[in-house]
Each structure stands twice: as C-alpha cells, then as structure tokens.
Backbone as a ProteinNet text record, in pm:
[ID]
protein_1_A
[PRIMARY]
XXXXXXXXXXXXXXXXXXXXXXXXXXXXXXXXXXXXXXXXXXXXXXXXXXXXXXXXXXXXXXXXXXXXXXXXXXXXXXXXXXXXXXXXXXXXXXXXXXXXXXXXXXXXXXXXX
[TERTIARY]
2074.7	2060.7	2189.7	2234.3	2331.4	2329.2	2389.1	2384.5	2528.4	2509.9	2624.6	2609.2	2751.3	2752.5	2890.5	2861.7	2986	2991.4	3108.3	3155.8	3178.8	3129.2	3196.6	3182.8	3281.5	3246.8	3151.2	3090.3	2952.7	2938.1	3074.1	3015.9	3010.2	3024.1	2981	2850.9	2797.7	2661.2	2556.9	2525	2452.1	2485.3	2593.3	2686.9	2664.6	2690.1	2598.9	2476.4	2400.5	2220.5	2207.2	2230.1	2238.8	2271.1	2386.7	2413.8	2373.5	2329.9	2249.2	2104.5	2048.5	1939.5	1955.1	2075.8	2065.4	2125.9	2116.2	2145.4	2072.2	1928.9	1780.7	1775.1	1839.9	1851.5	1785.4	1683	1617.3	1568.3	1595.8	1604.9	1698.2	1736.7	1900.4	1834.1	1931.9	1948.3	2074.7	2078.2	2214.4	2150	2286.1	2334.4	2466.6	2444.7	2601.8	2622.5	2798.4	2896.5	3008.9	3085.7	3252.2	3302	3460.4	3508.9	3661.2	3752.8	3903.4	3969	4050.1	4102.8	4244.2	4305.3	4410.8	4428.9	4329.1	4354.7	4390.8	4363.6	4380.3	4407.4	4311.2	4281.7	4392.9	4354.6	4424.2	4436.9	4542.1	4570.3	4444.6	4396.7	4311.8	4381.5	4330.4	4342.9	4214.4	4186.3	4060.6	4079.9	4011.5	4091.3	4166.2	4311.8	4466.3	4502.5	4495.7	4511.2	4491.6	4621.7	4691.6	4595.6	4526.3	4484.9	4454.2	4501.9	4461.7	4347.9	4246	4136.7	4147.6	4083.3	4158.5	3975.3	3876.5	3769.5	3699.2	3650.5	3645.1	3470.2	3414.8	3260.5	3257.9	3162.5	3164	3031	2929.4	2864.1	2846.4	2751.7	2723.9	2562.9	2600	2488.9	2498.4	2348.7	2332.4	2273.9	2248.2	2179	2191.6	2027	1995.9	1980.6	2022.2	1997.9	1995.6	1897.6	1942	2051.9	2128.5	2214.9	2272	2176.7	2183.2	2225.7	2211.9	2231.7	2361	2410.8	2497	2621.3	2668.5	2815.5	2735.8	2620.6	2598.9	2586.4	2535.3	2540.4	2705.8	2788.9	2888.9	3007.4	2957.9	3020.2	2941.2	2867	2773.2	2838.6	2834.1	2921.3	3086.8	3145.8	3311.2	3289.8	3186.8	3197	3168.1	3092.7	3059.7	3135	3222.2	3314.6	3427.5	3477.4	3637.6	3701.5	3805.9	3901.1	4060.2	4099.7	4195.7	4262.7	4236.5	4266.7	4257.8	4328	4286.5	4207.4	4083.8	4009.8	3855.4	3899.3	3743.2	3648.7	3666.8	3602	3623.8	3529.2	3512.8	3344.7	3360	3237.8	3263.3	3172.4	3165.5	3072	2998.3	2934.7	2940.3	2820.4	2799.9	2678.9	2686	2504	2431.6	2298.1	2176.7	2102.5	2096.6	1986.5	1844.1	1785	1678.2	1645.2	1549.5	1443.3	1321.7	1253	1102.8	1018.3	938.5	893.7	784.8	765.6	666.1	565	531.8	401.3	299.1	334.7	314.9	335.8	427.9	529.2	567.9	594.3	686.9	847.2	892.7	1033.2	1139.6	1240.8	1317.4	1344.8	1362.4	1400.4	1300.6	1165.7	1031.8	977.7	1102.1	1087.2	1193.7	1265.6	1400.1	1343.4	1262.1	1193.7	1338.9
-5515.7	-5463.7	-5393	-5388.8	-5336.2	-5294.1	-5157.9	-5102.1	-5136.2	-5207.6	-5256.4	-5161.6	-5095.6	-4989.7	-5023.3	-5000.1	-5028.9	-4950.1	-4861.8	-4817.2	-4905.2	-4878	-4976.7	-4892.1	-4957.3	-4917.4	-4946	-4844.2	-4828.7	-4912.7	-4971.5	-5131.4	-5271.1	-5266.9	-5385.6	-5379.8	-5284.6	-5262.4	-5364.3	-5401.8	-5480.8	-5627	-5674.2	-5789.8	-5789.1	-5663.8	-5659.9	-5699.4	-5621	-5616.9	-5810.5	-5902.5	-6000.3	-6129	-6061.6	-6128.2	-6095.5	-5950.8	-5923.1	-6055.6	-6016.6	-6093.7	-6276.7	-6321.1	-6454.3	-6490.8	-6389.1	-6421.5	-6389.7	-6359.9	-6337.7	-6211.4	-6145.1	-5947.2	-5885.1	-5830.6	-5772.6	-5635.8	-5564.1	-5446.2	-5350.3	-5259.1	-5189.7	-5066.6	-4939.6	-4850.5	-4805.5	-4742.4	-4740.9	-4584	-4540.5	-4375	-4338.4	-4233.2	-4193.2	-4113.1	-4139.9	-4049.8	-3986.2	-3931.8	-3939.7	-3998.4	-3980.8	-4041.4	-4047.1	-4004.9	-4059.3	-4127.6	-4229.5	-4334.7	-4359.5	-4480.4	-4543.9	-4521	-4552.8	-4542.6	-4428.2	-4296.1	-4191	-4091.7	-4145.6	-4157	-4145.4	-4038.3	-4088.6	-3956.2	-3984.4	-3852.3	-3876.4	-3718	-3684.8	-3589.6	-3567.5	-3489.3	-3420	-3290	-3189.9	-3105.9	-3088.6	-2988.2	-2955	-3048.5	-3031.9	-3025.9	-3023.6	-2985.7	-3106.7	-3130.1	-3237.6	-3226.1	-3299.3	-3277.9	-3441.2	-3362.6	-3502.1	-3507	-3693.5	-3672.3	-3752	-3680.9	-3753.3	-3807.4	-3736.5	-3769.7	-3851.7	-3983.4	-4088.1	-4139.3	-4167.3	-4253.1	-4321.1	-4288.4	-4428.2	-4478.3	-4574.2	-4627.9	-4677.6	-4590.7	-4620.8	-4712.7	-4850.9	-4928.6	-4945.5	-4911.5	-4925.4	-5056.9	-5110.4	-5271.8	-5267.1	-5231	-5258.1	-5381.1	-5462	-5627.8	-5626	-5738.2	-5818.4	-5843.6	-5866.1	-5976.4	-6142.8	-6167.9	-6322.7	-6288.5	-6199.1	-6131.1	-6055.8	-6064.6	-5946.6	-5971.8	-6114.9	-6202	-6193	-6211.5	-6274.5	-6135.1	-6047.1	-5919.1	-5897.9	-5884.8	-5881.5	-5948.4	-6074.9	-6200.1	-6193.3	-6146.9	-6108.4	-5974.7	-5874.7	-5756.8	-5776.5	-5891.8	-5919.7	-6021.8	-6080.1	-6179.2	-6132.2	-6004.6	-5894.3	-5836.8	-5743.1	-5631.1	-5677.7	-5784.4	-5779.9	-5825	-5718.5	-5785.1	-5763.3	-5738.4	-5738.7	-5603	-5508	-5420.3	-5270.3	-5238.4	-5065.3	-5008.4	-4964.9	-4866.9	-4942.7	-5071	-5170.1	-5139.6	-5037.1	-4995.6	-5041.7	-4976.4	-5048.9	-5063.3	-5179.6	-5227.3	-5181.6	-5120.6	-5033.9	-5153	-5175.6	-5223.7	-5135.8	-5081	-5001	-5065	-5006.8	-5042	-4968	-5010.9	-4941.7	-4938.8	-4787.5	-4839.2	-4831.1	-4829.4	-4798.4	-4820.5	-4841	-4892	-4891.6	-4767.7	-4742.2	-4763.9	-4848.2	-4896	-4741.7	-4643.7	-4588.8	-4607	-4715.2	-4737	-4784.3	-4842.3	-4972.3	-4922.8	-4789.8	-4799.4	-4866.6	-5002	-5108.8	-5060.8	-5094.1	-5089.9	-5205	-5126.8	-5264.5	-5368.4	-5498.6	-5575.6	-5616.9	-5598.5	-5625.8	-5560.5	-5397.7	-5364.6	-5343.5	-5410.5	-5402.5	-5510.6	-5646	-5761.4	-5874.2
-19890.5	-20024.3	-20064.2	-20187.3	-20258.7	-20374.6	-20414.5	-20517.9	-20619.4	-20752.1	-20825.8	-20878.6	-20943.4	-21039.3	-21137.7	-21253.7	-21345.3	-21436.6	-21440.7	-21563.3	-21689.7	-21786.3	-21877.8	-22037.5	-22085.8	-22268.1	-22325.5	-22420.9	-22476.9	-22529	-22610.8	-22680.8	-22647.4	-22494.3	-22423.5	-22375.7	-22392.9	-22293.1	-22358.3	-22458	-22501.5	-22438.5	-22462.2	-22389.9	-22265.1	-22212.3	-22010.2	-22024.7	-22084.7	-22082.8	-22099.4	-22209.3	-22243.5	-22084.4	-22038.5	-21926.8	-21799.8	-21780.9	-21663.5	-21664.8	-21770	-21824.3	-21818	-21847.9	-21822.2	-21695.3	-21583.2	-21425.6	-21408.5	-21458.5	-21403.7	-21296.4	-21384.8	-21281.2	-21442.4	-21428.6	-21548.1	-21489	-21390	-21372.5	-21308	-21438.5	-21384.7	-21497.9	-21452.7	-21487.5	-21582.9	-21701.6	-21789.7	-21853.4	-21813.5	-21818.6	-21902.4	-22000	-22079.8	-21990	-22020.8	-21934.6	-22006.7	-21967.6	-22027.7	-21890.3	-21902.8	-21785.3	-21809.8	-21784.7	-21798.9	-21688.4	-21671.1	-21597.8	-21627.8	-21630.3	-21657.9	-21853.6	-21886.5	-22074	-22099.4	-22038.2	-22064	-22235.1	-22300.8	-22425.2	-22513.7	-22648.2	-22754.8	-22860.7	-22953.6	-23002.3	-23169	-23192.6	-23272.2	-23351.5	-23495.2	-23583	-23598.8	-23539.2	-23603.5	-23678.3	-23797.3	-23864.9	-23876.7	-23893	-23897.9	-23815.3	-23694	-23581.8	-23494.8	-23441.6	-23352.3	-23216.5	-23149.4	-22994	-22929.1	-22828.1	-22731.4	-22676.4	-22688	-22660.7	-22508.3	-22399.8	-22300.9	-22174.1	-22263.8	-22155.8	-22259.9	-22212.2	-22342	-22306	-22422.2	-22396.4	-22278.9	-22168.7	-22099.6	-22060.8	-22028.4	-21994.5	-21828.6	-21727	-21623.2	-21607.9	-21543.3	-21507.7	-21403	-21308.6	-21150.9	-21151.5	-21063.2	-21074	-20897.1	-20840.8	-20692.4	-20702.4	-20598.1	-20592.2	-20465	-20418.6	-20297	-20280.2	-20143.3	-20101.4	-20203.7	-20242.2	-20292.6	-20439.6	-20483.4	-20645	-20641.3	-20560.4	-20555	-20657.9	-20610.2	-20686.1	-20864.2	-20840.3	-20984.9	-21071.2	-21043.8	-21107	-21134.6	-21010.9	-21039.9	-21177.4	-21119.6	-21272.7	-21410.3	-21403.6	-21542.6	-21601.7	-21522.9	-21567.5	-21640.7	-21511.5	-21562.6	-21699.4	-21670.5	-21800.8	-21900.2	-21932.7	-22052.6	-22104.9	-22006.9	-22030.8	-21987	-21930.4	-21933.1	-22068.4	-22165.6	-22186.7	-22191.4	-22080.4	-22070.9	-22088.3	-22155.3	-22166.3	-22065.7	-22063.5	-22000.6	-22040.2	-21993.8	-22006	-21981.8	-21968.1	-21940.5	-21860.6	-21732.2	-21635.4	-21485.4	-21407.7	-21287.8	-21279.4	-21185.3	-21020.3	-20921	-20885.6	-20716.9	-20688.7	-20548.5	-20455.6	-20374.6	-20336.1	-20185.7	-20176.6	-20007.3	-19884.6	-19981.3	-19980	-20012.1	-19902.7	-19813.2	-19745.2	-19743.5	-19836.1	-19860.5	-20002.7	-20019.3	-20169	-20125.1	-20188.5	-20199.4	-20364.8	-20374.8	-20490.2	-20494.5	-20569.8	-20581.5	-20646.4	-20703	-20708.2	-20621.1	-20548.1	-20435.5	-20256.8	-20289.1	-20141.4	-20082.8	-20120.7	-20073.1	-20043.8	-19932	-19881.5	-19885.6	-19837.1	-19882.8	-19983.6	-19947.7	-20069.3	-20133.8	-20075.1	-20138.9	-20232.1	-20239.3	-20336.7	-20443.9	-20407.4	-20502.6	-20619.4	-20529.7	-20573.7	-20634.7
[MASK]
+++++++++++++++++++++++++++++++++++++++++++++++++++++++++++++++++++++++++++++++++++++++++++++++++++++++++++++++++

C-alpha cells in the first residue's frame, strides 16, 4: 500500500478529480494549504503599498492506493497539473503501513479497496 500525495494549484484540482476518476481511483482526500517553493510568488499592491506575496494557494490531495494503482494515480495527477511551469507542485509516494476501514474494521488493502 501507498500513500500518493500532491501539491498542486487550486485550479487544477477539478482536472485531478476528473482524471483521478477516469483511472478508476474515486477515493482521495483534498485539503487547502499555502505553501512557497521554486515560484516563490509575486509582487502586490495593498493599499498603495508595494509587498511581496511569497506563501501562495495550494491544494493537497492524498490518494491511499494499492500497489497496482500506484503509477496510475501518479499519471492522472501529471496529466492534470503539469504545465510546464514553476510552481505546478509535487508527488510524494511513501509506505502506508496500515489502513483501517472504520466502519467494517477491515485492514489493509481490503480496506483501502
């Protein structure tokens, strides 16, 4: 089992959800964040006043998968949110060791399903 996680921009997340969904992964978790990286944002005017905005919107999606899901979660995410630009995000992959379904108490991947 493995836990996918991706930073990404708020306005791809629909474009993820869409492609999570047509690699037949229809259960993931999506969380607001801020986050600064490589883009390291951008200059603002507030009230006349010059400032740099440097911690920017970001969008965190977890997606537990089996083994066999793992690439495809992955290529669904790059095929959503890459374009080319700085600030697109990252994919982590780590072990999961454990998944407890609480309704059921099913373990493992039986309950990742």
């Amino acid at each position: 089992m493995k836990l996918v996680t991706a930073m990404v921009q708020p306005e791809v997340v629909p474009l993820v959800q869409e492609e999570l969904f047509g690699a037949q992964i229809n259960k993931f978790s999506i969380t607001a964040g801020v986050g600064h990286g490589t883009q390291k944002g951008y200059q603002a005017t507030f009230r006349g006043v010059q400032t740099q905005v440097n911690i920017l919107k970001r969008v965190r999606i977890d997606v537990a998968v089996n083994e066999d899901f793992v690439e495809r979660a992955v290529q669904a995410i790059l095929k959503a949110a890459q374009t080319g630009q700085a600030g697109d995000g990252k994919i982590f992959v780590t072990d999961l060791h454990d998944c407890i379904r609480i309704r059921t108490g099913e373990r493992g991947s039986q309950a990742i399903g």
